[in-house]
VEXTI-27694 format. One line per 3 residues: for each residue x, y, z of N, C-alpha, C. Coordinates in nm, 2 decimals. Atoms other than C-alpha are relative to their C-alpha. Example, Ala and Ser with C-alpha at 12.3 -4.5 7.8 and 13.67 -1.06 7.14 Angstrom:
BEGIN
0.09:-0.12:0.00:1.23:-0.45:0.78:0.09:0.12:0.00 ~ -0.09:-0.11:0.00:1.37:-0.11:0.71:-0.08:0.11:0.08;
//
This chain:
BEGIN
0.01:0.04:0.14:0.88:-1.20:-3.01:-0.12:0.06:-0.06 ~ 0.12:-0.08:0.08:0.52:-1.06:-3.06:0.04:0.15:-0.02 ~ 0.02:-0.11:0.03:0.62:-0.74:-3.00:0.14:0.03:-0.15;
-0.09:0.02:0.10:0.91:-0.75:-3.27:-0.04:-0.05:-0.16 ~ 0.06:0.03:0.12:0.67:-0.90:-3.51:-0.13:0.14:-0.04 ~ 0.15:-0.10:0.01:0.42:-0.63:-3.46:0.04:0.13:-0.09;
-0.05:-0.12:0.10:0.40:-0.34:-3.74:-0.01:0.18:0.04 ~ 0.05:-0.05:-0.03:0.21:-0.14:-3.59:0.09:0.09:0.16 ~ -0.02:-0.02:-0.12:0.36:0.15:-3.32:-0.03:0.02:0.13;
0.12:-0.02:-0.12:0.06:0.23:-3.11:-0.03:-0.18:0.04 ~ 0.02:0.09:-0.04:0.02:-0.14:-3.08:0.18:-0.07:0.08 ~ -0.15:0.02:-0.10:0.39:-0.19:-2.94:0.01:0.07:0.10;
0.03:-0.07:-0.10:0.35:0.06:-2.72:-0.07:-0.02:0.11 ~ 0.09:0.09:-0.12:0.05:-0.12:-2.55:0.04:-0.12:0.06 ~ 0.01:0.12:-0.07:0.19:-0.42:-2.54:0.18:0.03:0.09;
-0.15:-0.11:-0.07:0.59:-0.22:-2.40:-0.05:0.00:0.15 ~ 0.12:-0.02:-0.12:0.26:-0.11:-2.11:0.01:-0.12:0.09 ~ 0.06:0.11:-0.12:0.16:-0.44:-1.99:0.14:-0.10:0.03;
-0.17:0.05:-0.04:0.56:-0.59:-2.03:0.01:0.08:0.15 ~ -0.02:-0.07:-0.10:0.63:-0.30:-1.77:-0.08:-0.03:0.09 ~ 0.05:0.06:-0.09:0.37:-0.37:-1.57:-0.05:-0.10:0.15;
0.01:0.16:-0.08:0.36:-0.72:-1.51:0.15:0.00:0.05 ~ -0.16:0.05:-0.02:0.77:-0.70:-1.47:0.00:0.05:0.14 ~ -0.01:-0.10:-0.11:0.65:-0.43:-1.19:-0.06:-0.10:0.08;
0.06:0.12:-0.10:0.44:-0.72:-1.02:0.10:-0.13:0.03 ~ -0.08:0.09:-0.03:0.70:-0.95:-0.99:0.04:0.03:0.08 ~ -0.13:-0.05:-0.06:0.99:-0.76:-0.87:-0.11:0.06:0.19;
0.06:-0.04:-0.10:0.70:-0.64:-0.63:-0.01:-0.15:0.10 ~ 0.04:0.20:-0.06:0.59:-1.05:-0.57:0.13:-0.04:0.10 ~ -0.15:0.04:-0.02:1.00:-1.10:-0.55:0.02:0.08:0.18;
-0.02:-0.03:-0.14:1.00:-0.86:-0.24:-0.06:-0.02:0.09 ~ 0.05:0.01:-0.10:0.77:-0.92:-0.07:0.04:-0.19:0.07 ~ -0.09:0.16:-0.07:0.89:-1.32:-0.06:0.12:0.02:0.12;
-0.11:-0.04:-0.04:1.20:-1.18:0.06:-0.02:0.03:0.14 ~ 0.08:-0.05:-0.13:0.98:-1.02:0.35:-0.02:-0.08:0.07 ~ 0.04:0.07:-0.05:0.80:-1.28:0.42:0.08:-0.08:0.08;
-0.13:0.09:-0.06:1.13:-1.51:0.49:0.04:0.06:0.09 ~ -0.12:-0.16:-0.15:1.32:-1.20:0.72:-0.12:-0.02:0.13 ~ 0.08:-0.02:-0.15:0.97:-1.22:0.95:-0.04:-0.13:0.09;
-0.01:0.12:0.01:0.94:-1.58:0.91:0.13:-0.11:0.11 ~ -0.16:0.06:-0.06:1.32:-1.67:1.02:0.02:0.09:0.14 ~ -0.04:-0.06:-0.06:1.28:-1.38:1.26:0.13:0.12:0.03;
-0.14:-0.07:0.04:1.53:-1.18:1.08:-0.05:0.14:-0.05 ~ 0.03:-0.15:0.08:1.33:-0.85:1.00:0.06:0.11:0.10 ~ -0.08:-0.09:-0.06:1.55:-0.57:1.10:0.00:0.12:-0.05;
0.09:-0.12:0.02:1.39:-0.24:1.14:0.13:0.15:-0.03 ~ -0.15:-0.10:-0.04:1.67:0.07:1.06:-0.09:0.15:-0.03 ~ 0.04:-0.10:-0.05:1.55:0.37:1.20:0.03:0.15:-0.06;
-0.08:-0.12:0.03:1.61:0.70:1.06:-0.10:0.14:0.06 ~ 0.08:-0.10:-0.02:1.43:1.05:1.11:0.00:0.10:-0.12 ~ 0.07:-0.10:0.08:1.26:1.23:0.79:-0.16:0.09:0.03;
0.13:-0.11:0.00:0.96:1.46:0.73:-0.12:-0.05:-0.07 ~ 0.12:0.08:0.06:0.66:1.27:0.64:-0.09:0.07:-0.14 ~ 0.09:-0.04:0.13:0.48:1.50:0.42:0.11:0.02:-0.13;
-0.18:0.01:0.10:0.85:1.48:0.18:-0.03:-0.14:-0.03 ~ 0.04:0.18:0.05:0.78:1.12:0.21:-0.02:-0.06:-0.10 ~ 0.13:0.02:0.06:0.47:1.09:0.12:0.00:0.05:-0.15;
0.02:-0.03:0.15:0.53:1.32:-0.21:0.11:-0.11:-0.08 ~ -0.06:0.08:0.01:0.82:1.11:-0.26:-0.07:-0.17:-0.05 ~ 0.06:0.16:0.03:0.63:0.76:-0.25:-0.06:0.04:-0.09;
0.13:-0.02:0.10:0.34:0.93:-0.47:0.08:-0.03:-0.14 ~ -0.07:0.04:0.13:0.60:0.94:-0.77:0.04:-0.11:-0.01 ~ -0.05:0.14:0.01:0.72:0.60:-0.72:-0.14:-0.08:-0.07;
0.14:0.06:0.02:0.35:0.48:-0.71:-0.01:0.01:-0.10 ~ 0.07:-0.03:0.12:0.24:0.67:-1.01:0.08:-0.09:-0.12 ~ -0.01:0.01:0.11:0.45:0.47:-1.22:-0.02:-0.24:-0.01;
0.06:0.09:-0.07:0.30:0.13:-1.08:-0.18:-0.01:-0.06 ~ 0.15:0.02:-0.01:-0.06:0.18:-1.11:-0.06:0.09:-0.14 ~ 0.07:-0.08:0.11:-0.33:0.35:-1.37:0.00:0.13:-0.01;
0.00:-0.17:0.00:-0.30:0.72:-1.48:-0.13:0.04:0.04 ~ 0.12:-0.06:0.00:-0.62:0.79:-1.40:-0.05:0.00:0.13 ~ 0.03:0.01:-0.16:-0.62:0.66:-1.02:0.01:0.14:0.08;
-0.02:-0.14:-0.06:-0.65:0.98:-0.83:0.05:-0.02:0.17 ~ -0.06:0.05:-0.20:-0.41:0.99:-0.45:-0.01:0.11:0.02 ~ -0.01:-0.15:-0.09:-0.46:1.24:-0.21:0.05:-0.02:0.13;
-0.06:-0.02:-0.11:-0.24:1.29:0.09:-0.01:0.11:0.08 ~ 0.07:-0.13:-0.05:-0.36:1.48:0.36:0.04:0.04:0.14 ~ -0.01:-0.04:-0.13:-0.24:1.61:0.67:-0.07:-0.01:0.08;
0.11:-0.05:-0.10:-0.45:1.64:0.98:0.03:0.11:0.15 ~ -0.03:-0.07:-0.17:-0.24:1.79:1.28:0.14:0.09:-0.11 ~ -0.13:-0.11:-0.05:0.04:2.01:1.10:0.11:-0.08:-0.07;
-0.12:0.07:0.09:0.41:1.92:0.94:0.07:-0.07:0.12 ~ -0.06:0.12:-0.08:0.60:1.67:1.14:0.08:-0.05:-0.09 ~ -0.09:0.04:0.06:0.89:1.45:1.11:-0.02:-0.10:0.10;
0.02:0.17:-0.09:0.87:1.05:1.25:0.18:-0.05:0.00 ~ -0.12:0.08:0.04:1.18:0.87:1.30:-0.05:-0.17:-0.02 ~ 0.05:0.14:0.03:1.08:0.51:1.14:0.09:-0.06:-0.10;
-0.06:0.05:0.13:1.23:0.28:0.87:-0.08:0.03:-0.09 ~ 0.05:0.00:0.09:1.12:0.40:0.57:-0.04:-0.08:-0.13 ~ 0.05:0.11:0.06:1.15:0.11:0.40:-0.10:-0.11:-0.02;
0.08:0.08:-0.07:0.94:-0.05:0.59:-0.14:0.04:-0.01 ~ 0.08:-0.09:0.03:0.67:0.22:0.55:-0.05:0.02:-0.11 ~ 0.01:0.00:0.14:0.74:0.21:0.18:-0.11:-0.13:-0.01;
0.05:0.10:0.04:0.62:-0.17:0.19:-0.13:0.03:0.07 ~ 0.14:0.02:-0.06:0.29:-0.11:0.41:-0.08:0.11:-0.09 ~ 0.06:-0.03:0.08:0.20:0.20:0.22:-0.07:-0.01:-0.15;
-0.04:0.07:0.07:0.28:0.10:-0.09:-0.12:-0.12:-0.08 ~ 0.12:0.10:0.00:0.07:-0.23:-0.07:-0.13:0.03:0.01 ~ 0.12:-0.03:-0.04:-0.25:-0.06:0.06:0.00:0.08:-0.10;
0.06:-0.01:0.11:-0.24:0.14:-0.22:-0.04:-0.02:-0.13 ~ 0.00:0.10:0.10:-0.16:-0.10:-0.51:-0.11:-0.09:0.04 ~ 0.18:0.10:-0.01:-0.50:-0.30:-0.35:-0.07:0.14:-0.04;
0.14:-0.08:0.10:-0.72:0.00:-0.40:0.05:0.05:-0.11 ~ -0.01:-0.07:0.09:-0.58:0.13:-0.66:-0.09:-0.13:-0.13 ~ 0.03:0.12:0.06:-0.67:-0.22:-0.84:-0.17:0.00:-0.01;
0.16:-0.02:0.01:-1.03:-0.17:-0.77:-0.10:0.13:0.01 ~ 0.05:-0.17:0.02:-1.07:0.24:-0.79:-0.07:-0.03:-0.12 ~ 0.06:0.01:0.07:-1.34:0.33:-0.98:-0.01:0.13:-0.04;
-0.05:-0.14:0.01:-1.23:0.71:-1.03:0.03:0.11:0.13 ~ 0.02:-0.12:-0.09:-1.36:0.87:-0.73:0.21:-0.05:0.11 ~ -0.13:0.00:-0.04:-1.00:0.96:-0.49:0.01:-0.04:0.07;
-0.05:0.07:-0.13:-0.83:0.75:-0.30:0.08:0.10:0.15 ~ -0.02:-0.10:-0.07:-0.74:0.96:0.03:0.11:-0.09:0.10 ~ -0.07:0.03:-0.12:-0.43:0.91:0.27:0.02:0.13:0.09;
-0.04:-0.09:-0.13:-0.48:1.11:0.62:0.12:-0.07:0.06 ~ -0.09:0.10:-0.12:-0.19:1.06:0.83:0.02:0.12:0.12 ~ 0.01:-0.11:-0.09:-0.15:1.25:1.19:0.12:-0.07:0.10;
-0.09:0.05:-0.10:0.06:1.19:1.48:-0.12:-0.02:0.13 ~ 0.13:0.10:-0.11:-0.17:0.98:1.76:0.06:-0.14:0.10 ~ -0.04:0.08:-0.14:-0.09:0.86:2.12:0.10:-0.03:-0.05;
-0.17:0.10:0.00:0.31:0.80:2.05:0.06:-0.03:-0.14 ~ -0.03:0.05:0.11:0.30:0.74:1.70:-0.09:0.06:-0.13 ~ 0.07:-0.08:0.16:0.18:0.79:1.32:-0.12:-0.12:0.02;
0.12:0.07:0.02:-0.16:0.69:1.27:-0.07:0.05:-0.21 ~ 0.02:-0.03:0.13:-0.24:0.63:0.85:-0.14:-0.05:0.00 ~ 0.11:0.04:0.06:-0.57:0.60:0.72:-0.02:0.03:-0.14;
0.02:0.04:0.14:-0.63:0.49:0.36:-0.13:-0.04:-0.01 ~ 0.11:0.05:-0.02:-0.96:0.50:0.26:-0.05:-0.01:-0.17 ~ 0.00:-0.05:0.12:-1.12:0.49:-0.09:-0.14:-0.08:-0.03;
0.14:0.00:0.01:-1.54:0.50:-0.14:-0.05:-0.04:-0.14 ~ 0.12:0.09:0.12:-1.57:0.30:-0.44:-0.01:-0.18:-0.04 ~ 0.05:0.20:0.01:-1.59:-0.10:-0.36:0.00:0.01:0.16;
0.06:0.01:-0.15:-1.75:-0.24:-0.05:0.07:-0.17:0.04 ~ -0.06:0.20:0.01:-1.58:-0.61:0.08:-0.07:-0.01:0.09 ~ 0.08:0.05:-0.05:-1.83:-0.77:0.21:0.03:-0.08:0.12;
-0.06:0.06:-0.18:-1.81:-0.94:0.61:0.06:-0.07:-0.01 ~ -0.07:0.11:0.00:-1.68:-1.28:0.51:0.15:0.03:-0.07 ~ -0.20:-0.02:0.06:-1.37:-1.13:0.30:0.05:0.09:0.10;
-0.06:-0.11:-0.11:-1.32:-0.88:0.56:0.05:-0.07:0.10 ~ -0.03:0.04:-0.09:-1.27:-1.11:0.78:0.12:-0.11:0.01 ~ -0.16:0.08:0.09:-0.97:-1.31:0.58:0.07:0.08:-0.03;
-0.12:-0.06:0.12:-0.79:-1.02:0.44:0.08:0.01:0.07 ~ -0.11:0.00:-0.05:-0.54:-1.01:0.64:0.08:-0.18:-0.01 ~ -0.05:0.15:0.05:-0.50:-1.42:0.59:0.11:-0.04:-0.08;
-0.08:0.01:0.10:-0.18:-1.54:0.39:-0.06:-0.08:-0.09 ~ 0.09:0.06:0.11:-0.29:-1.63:0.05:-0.14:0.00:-0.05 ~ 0.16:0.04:-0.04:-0.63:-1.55:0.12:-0.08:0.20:-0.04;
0.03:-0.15:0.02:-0.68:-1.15:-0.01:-0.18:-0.02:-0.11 ~ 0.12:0.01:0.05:-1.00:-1.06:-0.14:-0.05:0.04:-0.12 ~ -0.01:-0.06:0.15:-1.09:-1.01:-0.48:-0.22:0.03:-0.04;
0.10:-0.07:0.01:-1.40:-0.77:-0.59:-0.12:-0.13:-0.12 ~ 0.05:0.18:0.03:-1.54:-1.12:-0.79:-0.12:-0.09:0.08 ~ 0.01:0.10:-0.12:-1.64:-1.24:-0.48:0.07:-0.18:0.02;
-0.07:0.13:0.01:-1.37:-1.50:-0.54:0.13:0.05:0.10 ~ -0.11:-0.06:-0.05:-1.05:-1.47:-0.33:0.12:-0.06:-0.08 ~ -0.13:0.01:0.12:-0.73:-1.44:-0.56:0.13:-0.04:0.13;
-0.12:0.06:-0.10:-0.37:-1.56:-0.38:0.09:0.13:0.04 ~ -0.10:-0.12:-0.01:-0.17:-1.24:-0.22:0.06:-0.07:0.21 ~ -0.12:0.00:-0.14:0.11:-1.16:0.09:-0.03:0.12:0.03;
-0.01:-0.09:0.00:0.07:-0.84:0.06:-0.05:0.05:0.15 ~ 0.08:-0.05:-0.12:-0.18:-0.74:0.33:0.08:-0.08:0.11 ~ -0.03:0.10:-0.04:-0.09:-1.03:0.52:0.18:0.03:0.08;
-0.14:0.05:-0.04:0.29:-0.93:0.55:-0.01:0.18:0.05 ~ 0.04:-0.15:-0.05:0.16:-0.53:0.64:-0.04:-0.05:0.14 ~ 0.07:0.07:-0.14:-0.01:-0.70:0.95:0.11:-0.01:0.06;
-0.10:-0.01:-0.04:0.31:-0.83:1.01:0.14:0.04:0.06 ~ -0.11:-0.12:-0.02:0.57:-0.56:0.97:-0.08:0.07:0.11 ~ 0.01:-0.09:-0.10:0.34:-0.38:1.20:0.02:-0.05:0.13;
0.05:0.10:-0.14:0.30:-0.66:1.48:0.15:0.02:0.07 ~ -0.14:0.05:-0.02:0.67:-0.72:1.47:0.06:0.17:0.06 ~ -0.01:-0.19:-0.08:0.66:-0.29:1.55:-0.08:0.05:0.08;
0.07:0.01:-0.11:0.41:-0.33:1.84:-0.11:0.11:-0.08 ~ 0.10:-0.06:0.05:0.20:-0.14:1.59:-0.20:-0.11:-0.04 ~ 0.15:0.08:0.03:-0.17:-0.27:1.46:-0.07:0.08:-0.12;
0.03:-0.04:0.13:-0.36:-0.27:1.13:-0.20:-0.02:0.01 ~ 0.14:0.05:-0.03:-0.76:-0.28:1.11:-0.05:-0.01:-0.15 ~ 0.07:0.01:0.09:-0.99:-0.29:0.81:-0.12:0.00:0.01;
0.13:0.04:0.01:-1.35:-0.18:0.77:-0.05:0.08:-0.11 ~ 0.06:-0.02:0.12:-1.60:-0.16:0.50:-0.15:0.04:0.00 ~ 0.17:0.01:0.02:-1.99:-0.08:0.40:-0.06:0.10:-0.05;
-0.01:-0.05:0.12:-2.15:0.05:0.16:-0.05:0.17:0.03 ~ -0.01:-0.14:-0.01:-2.18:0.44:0.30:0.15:0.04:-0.03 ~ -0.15:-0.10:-0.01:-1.81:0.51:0.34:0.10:-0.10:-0.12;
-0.04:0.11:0.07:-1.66:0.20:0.11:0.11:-0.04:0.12 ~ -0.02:0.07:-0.08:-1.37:0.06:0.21:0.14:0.10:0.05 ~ -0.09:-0.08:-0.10:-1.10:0.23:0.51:0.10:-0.13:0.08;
-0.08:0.11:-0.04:-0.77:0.04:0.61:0.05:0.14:0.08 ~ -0.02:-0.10:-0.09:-0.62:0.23:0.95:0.10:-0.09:0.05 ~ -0.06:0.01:-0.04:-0.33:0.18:1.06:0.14:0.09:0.07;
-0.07:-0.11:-0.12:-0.07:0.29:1.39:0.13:-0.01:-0.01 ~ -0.10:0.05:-0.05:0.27:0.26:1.43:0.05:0.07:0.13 ~ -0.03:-0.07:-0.12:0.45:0.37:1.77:0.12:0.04:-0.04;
-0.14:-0.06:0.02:0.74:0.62:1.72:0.04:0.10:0.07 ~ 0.01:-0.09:-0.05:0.93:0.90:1.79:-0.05:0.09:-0.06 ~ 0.07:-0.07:0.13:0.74:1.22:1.60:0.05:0.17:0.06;
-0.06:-0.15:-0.06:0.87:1.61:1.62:-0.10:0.08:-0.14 ~ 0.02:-0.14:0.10:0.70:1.91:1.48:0.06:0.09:-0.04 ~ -0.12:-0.12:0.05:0.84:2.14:1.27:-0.08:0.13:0.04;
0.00:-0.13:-0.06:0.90:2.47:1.39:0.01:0.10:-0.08;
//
């Protein structure tokens, strides 16, 4: 109704912005409920395929970019070489995904970096991004349901991390989180798969 009353086109346009947005936080909220219940009921059901990670990865980046602020800078980075995992990618969508809609939320320009390599058996991702520090006591909840940490020093209500912990546990994988104020803050996580090099 506001925007229909509004005369102005640069002002409909802003407010078109934050419609999109917020509608993008729901349907995000909406899945991850949906998650929550499948790990909950014991019904998450992993489907396996075998792609090429660095395809992926450009792949998710476009999805991302239309999610988060133009101005957030992502960098994906190799460390051992081109490879291909066989994993659910869906499943990968939701952990990546999450870890970078949190920093992206509290980027302060400098670039958020995703290494990923192949390590003992499996992919090993590290997301890191040197411009907010979470301090011991939130660090030590974020992974908590409901209990995510917000740069405030107040803690805001999320699943998100919380259900990343999860999808890994439930894939004999493991998630860590550390912070301080030389390196900011680095989320690392493993999963165990199969992994092939391209030739």
């Amino acid at each position: 109704d506001v925007m229909s009353d509004e005369e102005s086109g640069e002002v409909r346009k802003e407010y078109r912005k934050i419609v999109d947005e917020n509608s993008a936080l729901i349907l995000r909220m909406a899945d991850d409920m949906l998650t929550l219940s499948q790990i909950e009921s014991g019904n998450l059901v992993f489907e396996r395929e075998t792609f090429e990670i660095s395809q992926y990865f450009d792949n998710l980046l476009v999805k991302i970019r239309k999610t988060i602020r133009p101005n957030v800078n992502i960098r994906f980075r190799p460390t051992n070489g081109m490879f291909k995992v066989k994993l659910d990618p869906e499943k990968l969508d939701c952990i990546v995904s999450t870890l970078l809609n949190y920093f992206a939320s509290y980027n302060n320009g400098k670039a958020i970096t995703v290494d990923y390599s192949i390590h003992d058996g499996g992919l090993m991702v590290v997301v890191s991004d040197p411009t907010f520090v979470i301090e011991n006591e939130g660090l030590s909840r974020i992974f908590d349901l409901f209990d995510n940490f917000d740069r405030s020093s107040k803690y805001i209500p999320g699943i998100g991390l919380p259900i990343c912990k999860a999808i890994l546990s439930k894939n004999n994988g493991k998630i860590i989180a550390n912070s301080d104020p030389a390196n900011g803050t680095v989320f690392s996580f493993w999963i165990p798969c199969e992994t092939f090099y391209e030739s």
